[in-house]
Phi, psi and omega in degrees: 000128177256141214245119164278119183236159179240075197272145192236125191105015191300339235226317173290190224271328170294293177328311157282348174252005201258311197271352186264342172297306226263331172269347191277315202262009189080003171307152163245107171257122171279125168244098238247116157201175182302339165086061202249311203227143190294151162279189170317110191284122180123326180271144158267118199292164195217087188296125170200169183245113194300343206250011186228104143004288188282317171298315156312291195305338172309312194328276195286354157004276172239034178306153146240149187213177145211020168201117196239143168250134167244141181223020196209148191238192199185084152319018180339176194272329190228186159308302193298309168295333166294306181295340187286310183306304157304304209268351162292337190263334162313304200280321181291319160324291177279332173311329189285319133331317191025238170312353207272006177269342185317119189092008186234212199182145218214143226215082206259068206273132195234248188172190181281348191273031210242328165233017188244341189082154204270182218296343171287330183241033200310127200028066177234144178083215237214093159284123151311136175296149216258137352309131176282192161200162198292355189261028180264331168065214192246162157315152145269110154189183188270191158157154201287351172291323173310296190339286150321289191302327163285336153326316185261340148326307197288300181306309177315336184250347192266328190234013147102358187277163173273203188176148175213150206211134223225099200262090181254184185258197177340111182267162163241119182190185189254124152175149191252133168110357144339118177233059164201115186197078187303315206286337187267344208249327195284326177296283219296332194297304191307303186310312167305341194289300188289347190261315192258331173124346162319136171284155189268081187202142209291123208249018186253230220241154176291345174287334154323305197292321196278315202302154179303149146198159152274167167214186180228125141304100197329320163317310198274337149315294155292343149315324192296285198260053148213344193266317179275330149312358210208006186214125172310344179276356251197339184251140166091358177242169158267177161208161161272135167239111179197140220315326186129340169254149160251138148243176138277126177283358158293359176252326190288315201316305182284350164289314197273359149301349164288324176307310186277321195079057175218153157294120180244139179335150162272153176307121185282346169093358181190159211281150178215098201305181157284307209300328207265351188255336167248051198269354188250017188303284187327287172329264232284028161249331168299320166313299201295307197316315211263338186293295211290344197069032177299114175324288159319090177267356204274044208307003169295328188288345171240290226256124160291014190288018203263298176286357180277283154005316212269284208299309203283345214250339178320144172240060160220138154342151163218105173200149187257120155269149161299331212314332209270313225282312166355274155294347162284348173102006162273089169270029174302173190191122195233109154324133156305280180298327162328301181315295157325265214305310180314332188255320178315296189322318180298322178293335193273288193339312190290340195058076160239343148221186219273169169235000000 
């Protein structure tokens, strides 16, 4: 049986490696996106504004699908505009699907603030002890991946499908206009570091640098969400996803300076963000662009420092356990550096940084 899919959120950093797996593997994919950044070559696009009703359902009209991924998110100023907004674009896809999912299986990707509290409350208050795991359950505060997830609870019990909700920590991948996009935001930081003369130095919090953590390789992330669409073991659950290694950045901080042919900073004793620090970052990528001969000039379209700043700036441990996807039968498994270094090359390929 060849398996139809729809992934929403086709264009992003999840999305694009979930639809380039899903075509590899002989799937026929549709990808619902804002039609902002080209999809995948081989998916076929799907133009909607996810947040207007009528237009999702306009789309999606005479879609047949029997497997939907939402991969896509809407930033807003507070929580309460992330839940209204976000958990309308979960609801608005499937009711536009409605029956026609009976029997198939929808697909949810959240994240770690799923224990940590969404970007307003970020770990304030009372953070689950660290490994997390999925039975530790919710914050009482609002956020809107809860939002979702009843959303998709609900539709799920309304129109007959299983549903499985896919929690990874940092991701690393490839996509350009991304905008929580570490692996893309950490190549542009580096490249300026080389170009310009800048020292190279780890801009989060000292509990980041010393602590044990993880991150998810996007790659590993769609093996993930095609292995729970397509397996019993796999329905009807949440999971954490994430490679399989643990590091410190005080030891990755210097590969990947190694990597660039840079000197990496000694740890400044104190977070010192990207945002506040790259205000002269346009010009001067723009310069590197036209010297280097670069696809991109625009660097707001690759670097993310606000969410890189978020991820790097925690001041609590972060790590993840596996133990449930495990025992369900998922053994992937992604080097963390490896990852990094695999997607720098693809960005020198691509010529998105210099090579």
């Amino acid at each position: 049986m060849q398996h139809r899919a729809l992934i929403v959120g086709v264009s992003g950093v999840i999305g694009s490696a979930l639809a380039e797996r899903l075509l590899d593997d002989g799937w026929q994919v549709y990808g619902l996106s804002r039609g902002k950044t080209a999809v995948p070559a081989g998916c076929a696009s799907i133009i909607a504004d996810l947040a207007d009703e009528r237009s999702v359902a306009a789309a999606l009209k005479d879609l047949k699908v029997d497997r939907v991924f939402l991969a896509a998110w809407a930033r807003q100023e507070s929580e309460k505009e992330n839940i209204r907004v976000n958990g309308a674009m979960v609801s608005n896809v499937l009711n536009a699907l409605g029956g026609s999912l009976e029997h198939g299986h929808v697909a949810l990707v959240t994240g770690l603030k799923h224990y940590l509290g969404p970007f307003e409350a970020y770990g304030k208050g009372n953070v689950p002890a660290t490994p997390f795991r999925e039975e530790q359950g919710r914050l009482p505060v609002d956020n809107f991946y809860y939002e979702q997830e009843d959303r998709l609870f609900a539709a799920a019990k309304r129109y007959g499908f299983t549903w499985s909700v896919h929690r990874p920590h940092t991701i690393i991948g490839y996509a350009i206009g991304n905008a929580m996009n570490m692996g893309v935001t950490l190549a542009v930081y580096a490249t300026l570091c080389k170009q310009t003369g800048q020292p190279f130095i780890f801009p989060g919090s000292a509990t980041q640098w010393h602590s044990v953590t993880d991150m998810t390789d996007a790659r590993l992330l769609a093996r993930h969400l095609q292995w729970a669409a397509t397996h019993s073991q796999g329905q009807d659950q949440d999971f954490n996803v994430v490679n399989g290694d643990v590091f410190r950045w005080q030891w990755m901080w210097s590969r990947l300076a190694d990597y660039f042919g840079l000197d990496a900073a000694p740890f400044p004793g104190e977070t010192l963000p990207l945002e506040g620090r790259m205000r002269d970052a346009p010009a001067q990528w723009r310069a590197i662009a036209e010297r280097c001969a670069l696809r991109e000039a625009d660097i707001g379209k690759l670097a993310s420092w606000w969410h890189t700043d978020a991820d790097l700036g925690r001041p609590m441990e972060i790590i993840t356990d596996m133990s449930k996807s495990r025992k369900a039968g998922f053994t992937g498994y992604q080097n963390t550096l490896d990852a990094f270094i695999e997607l720098f090359d693809r960005l020198k390929a691509e010529r998105i940084i210099p090579a």
